[in-house]
C-alpha positions as CSV (number, residue, x, y, z in Angstrom):
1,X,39.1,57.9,193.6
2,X,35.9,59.8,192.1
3,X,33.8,57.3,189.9
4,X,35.4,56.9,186.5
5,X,32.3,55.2,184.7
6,X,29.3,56.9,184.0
7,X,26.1,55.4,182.0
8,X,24.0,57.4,179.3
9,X,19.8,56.8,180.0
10,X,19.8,54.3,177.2
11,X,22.3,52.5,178.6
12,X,21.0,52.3,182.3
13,X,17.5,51.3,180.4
14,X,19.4,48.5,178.8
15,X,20.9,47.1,181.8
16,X,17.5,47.4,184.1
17,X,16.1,45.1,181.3
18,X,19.2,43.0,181.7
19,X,18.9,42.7,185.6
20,X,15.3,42.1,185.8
21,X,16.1,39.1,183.9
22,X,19.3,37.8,185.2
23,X,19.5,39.7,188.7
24,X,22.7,41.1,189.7
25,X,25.3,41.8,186.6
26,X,28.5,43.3,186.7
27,X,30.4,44.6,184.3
28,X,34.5,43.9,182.2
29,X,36.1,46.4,180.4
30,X,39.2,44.2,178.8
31,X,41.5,45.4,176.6
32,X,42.2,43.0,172.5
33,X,40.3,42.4,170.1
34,X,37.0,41.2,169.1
35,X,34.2,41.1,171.9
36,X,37.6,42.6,174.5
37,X,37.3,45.5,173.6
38,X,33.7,46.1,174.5
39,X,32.2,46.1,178.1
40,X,30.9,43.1,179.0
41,X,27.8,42.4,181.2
42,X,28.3,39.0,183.2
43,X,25.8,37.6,185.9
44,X,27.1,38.0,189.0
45,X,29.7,35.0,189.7
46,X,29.5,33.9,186.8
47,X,33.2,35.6,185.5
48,X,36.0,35.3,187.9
49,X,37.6,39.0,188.6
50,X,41.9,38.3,188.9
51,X,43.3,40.4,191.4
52,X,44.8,42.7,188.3
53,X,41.2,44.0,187.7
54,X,40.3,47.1,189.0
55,X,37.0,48.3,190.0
56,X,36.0,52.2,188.2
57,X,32.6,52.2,190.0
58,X,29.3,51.2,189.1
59,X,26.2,52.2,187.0
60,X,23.0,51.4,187.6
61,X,23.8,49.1,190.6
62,X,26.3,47.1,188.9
63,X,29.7,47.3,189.6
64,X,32.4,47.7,186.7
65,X,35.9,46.3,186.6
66,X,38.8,47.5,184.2
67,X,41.5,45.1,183.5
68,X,45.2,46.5,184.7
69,X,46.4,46.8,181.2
70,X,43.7,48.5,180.0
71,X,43.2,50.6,182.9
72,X,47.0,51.8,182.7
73,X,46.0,52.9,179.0
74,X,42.7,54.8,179.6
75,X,43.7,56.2,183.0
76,X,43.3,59.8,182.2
77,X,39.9,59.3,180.8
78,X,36.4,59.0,182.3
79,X,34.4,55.9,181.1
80,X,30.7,56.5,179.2
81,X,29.4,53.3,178.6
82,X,26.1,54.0,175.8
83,X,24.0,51.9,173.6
84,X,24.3,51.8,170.3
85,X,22.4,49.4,167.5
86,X,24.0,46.1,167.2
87,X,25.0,42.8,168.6
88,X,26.4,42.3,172.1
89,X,30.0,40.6,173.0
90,X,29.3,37.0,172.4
91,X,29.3,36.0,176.2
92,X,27.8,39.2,177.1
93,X,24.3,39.6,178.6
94,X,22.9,42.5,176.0
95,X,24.0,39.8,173.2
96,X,21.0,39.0,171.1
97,X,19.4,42.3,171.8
98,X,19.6,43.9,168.9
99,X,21.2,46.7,170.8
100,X,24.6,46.4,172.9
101,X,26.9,48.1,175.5
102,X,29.6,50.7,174.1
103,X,32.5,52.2,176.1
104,X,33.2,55.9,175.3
105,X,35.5,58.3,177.0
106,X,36.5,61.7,177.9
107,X,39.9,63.0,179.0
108,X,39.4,63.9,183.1
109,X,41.3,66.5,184.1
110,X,44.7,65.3,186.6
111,X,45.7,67.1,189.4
112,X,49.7,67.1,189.6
């Protein structure tokens, strides 16, 4: 499988930012509500991957994990994650920033 997770430049700024002060991050996309439904930047070890989470790739260094569920939803599409204005996830490293993590997507094409 091709990478399905692809930063913009303000993101990958963001996260260098982020790792220079925490070291090694990964990332969560979950599905539900609230902070679920954005990309989450963890520490790594500090959030225990289940063996339902699936791993899309990585951006700037950091891998990034797609929970089962939400993977079988968005399978089609490739994953953008961007920075827009506003307050991270409330666990999520870019919390507190005054900018946080966004997932966008395109529709990939699918060989049958």
């Amino acid at each position: 499988m091709h990478d399905k997770v692809s930063a913009t430049p303000a993101a990958l700024e963001l996260l260098a930012m982020i790792i220079a002060e925490h070291g090694p991050v990964l990332f969560h996309q979950s599905g539900g509500c609230c902070d679920g439904s954005s990309p989450m930047c963890y520490p790594v070890g500090d959030f225990a991957l289940g063996d339902s989470d699936i791993l899309l790739g990585e951006i700037g260094g950091a891998p990034f994990y797609i929970g089962a569920a939400q993977y079988d939803a968005w399978k089609h599409t490739d994953l953008v994650i961007d920075v827009v204005p506003g307050r991270g996830g409330m666990f999520s490293l870019d919390n507190g920033r005054e900018r946080r993590f966004l997932t966008r997507s395109t529709v990939c094409h699918m060989e049958i």
